[in-house]
PABA-465370 format. One line per field, with one value per residue (C-alpha): chain; residue in three letters; x, y, z. Coordinates in steps of 0.25 Angstrom, whole numbers, plus 5000, padded with zeros to 4 digits. Layout:
<recs>
unit	A:...
code	ala:...
u	X:...
v	Y:...
w	Z:...
</recs>
This chain:
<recs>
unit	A:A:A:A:A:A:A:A:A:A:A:A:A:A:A:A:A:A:A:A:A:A:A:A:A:A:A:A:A:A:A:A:A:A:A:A:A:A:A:A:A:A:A:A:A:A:A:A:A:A:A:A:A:A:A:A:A:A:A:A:A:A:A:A:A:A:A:A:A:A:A:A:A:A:A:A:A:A:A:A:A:A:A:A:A:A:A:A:A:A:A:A:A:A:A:A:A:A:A:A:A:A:A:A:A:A:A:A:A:A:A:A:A:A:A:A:A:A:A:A:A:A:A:A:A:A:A:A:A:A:A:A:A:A:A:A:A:A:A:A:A:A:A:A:A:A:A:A:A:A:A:A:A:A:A:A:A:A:A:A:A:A:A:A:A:A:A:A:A:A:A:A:A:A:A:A:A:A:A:A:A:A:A:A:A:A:A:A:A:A:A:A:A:A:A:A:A:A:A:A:A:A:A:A:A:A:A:A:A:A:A:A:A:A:A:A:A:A:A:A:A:A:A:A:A:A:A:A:A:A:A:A:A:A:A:A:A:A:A:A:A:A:A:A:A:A:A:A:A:A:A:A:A:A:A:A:A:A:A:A:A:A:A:A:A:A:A:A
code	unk:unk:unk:unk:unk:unk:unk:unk:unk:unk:unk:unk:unk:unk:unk:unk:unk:unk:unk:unk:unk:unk:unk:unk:unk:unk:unk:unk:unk:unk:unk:unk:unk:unk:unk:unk:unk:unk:unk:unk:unk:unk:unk:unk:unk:unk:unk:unk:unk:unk:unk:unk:unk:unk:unk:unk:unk:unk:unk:unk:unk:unk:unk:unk:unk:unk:unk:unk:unk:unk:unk:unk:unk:unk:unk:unk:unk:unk:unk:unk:unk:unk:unk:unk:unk:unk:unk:unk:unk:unk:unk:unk:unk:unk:unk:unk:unk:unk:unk:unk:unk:unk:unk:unk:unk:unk:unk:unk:unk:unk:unk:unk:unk:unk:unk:unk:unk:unk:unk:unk:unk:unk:unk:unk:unk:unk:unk:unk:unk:unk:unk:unk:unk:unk:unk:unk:unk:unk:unk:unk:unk:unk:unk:unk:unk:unk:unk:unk:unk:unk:unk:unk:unk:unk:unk:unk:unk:unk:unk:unk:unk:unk:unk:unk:unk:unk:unk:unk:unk:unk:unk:unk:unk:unk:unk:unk:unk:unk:unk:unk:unk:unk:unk:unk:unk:unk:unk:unk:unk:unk:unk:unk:unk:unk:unk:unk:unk:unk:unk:unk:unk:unk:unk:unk:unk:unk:unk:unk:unk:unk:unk:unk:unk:unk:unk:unk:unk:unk:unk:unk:unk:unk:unk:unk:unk:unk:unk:unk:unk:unk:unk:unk:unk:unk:unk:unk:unk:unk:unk:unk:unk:unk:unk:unk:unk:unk:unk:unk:unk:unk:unk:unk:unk:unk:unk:unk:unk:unk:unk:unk:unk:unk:unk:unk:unk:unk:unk:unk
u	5004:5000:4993:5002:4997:4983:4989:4987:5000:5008:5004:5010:5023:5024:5025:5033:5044:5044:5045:5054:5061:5063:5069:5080:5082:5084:5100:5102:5095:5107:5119:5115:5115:5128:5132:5128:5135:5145:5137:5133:5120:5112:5119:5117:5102:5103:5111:5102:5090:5098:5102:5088:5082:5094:5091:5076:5082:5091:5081:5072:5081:5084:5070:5069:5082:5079:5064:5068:5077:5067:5057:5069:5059:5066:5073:5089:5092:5087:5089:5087:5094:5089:5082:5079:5076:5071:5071:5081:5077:5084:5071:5075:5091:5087:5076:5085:5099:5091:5085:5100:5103:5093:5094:5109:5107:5098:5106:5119:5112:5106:5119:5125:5113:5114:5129:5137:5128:5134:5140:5134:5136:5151:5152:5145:5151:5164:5161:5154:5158:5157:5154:5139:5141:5151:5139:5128:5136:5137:5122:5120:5130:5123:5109:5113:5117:5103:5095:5095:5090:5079:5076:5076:5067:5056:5058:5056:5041:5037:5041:5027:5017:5013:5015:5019:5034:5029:5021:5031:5040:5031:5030:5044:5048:5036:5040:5055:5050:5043:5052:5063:5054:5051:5065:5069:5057:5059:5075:5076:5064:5064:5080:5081:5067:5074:5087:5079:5075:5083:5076:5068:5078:5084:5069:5068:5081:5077:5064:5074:5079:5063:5062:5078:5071:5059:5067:5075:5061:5055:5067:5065:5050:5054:5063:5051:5064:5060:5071:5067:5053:5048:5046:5049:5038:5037:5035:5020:5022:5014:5024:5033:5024:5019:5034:5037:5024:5024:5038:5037:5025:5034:5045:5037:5028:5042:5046:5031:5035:5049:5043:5032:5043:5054:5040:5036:5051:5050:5038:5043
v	4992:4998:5007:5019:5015:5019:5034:5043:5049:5037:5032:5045:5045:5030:5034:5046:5038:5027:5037:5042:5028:5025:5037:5036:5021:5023:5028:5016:5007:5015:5012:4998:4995:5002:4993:4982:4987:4978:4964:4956:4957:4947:4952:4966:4963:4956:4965:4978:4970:4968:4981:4985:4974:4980:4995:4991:4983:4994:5003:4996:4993:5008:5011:5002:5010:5023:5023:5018:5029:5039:5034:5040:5051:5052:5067:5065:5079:5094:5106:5119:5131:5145:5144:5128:5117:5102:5088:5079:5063:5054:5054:5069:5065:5054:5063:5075:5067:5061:5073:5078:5065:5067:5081:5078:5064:5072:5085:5075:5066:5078:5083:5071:5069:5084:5086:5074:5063:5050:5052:5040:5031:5032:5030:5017:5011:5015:5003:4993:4979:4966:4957:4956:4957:4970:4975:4971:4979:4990:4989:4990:5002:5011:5004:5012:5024:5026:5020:5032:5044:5033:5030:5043:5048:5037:5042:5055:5052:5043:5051:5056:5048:5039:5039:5026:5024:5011:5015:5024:5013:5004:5015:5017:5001:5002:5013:5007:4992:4997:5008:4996:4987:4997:5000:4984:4984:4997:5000:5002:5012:5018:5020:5025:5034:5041:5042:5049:5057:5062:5073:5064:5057:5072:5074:5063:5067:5082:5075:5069:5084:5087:5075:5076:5090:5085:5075:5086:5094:5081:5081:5094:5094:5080:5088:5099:5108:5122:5132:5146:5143:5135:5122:5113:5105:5093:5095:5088:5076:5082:5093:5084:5074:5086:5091:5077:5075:5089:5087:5074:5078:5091:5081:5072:5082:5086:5071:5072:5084:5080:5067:5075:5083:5072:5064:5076:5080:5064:5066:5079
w	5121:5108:5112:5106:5091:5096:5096:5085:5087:5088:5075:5068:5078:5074:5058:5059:5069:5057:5045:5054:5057:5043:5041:5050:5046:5031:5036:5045:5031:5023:5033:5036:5021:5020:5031:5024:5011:5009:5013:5002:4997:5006:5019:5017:5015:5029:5035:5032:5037:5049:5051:5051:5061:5070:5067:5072:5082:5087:5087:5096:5107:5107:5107:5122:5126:5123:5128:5140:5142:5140:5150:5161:5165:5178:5179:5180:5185:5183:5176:5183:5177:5177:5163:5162:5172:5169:5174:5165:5164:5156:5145:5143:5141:5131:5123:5124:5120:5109:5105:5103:5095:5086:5083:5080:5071:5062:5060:5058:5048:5042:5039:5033:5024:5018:5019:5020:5015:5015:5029:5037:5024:5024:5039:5038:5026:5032:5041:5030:5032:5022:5036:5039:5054:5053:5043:5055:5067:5059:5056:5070:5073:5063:5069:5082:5077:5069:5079:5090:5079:5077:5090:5098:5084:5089:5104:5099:5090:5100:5113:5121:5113:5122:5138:5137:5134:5126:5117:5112:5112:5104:5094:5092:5089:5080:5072:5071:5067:5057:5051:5050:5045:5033:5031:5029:5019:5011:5016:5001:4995:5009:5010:4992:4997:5009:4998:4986:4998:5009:5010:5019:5028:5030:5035:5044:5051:5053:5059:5068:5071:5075:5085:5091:5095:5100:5108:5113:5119:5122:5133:5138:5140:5148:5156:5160:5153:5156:5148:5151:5160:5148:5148:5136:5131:5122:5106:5103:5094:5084:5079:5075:5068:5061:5057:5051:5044:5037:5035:5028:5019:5014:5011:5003:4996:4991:4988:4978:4972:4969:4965:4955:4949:4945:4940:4931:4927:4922:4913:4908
</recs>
C-alpha cells in the first residue's frame, strides 16, 4: 500500500506538493481569520482551528472525487480535422479544464497581489459575522473556493508517478495532512513570514502558472493530440522540479542578501 514512499521521485513530489500546499494555505489561514474577526477571543481560536480541520477535510473529499474522475480513460468522442485529430476521454476534460482553472486563478491572484491588494480581504469581511455558526459557514464557503487551486496542483505533481492511481492518491492526502498540520502549528511565523515576503506567495502562484500548463499538455498527450502531424507528448516531471527548485534557491539567496544587508546597515 506504501509502496510509492519507496520511489525516489515520490519523496521530492511529496515535499514540493507540501511547500507548495502551505503556500496556497496561507490565504485560506488569512480569510478564515478575518472570518473569524469579530468572535471573541476564545471562539475565534476555535473557529480557525475549525476552519483548518474542514480545509483538510475538504480537500480530502475532493481528492477521492476528483481522482476518480480522472481514471475515465474511455474516449468520449474524436477529433479529426485537417490539421489535428485525437481521442477525447473524460480524464483529458478534467486535466484540460483544470489546467484552465489554474492558469486563470494564478494570473487573477497575481493580479490582485500586484495591483489591487486587499481585494479578497474586503470581500470576506463584507460578510463578517458576530455568530460563531455564521462565521463557520463562511469558513467553509471560502474552504471551497480555495480548495480546487489546491487540489488540481496535487493532481498535477503527482499525475504519472506511479501506474497505480493509489499511490498517488496516498501521496496526495499525505502531503495535505501534513501541510495542515504545519499551518495549525506555525499559522502565525508561517503567515507573518509569507507577509514580510510576498515575493514568495507571488512565486508559488506563478508555479501554479507552470503546472496549470503542464496540466493542459498533460490532456493532450492523453488525447494521442496530433496538431500539424505532431503528436503532443508529456512534459517529464523533472523540468518542473528543476524549475521550482532553482527558482526557490534564487529567491532565497535573495532573502540572505537582503537579510546580510539590513544586518550590516544595523551595525553601521
Amino acid at each position: 500500500m506504501f509502496e510509492i514512499f519507496t520511489s525516489p521521485d515520490a519523496w521530492i513530489a511529496l515535499v514540493t506538493l507540501t511547500f507548495l500546499e502551505i503556500i496556497l494555505g496561507i490565504d485560506n489561514i488569512i480569510f478564515i481569520s478575518i472570518a473569524a474577526g469579530k468572535l471573541e477571543e476564545k471562539q475565534r481560536k476555535k473557529a480557525t482551528n475549525l476552519g483548518l480541520v474542514l480545509a483538510m477535510g475538504m480537500r480530502i473529499l475532493l481528492l477521492f472525487g476528483i481522482t476518480w474522475l480522472t481514471q475515465l480513460k474511455k474516449p468520449l468522442f474524436l477529433l479529426n480535422e485537417s490539421w489535428f485529430h485525437g481521442s477525447i476521454s473524460g480524464q483529458a476534460l478534467i486535466l484540460f479544464g483544470g489546467g484552465l482553472f489554474l492558469l486563470y486563478k494564478s494570473t487573477k491572484e497575481i493580479h490582485e497581489k500586484v495591483e489591487d491588494r486587499g481585494h479578497d480581504e474586503r470581500e470576506v469581511k463584507k460578510g463578517q459575522s458576530s455568530s460563531l455558526m455564521n462565521a463557520i459557514i463562511q469558513i467553509t464557503v471560502i474552504n471551497i473556493v480555495f480548495s480546487f487551486d489546491s487540489i488540481l496542483t496535487a493532481i498535477g505533481m503527482t499525475n504519472g508517478i506511479s501506474p497505480n492511481p493509489a499511490d498517488a492518491l496516498i501521496l496526495m492526502i499525505v502531503a495535505v495532512v501534513i501541510s495542515v498540520v504545519i499551518m495549525m502549528l506555525f499559522a502565525n511565523p508561517v503567515g507573518d513570514f509569507v507577509n514580510r515576503h510576498p515575493s514568495i506567495q507571488i512565486l508559488g502562484l506563478s508555479f501554479l502558472i507552470l503546472i496549470g500548463f503542464m496540466l493542459i499538455a498533460e490532456a493532450a498527450h492523453l488525447s494521442h493530440l496530433v496538431v500539424f502531424d505532431n503528436e503532443i507528448g508529456s512534459i517529464p516531471k523533472g523540468y518542473l522540479y528543476f524549475a521550482i527548485a532553482f527558482s526557490l534557491m534564487v529567491e532565497f539567496l535573495d532573502l540572505r542578501r537582503l537579510t546580510n544587508r539590513k544586518k550590516n546597515g544595523k551595525g553601521e
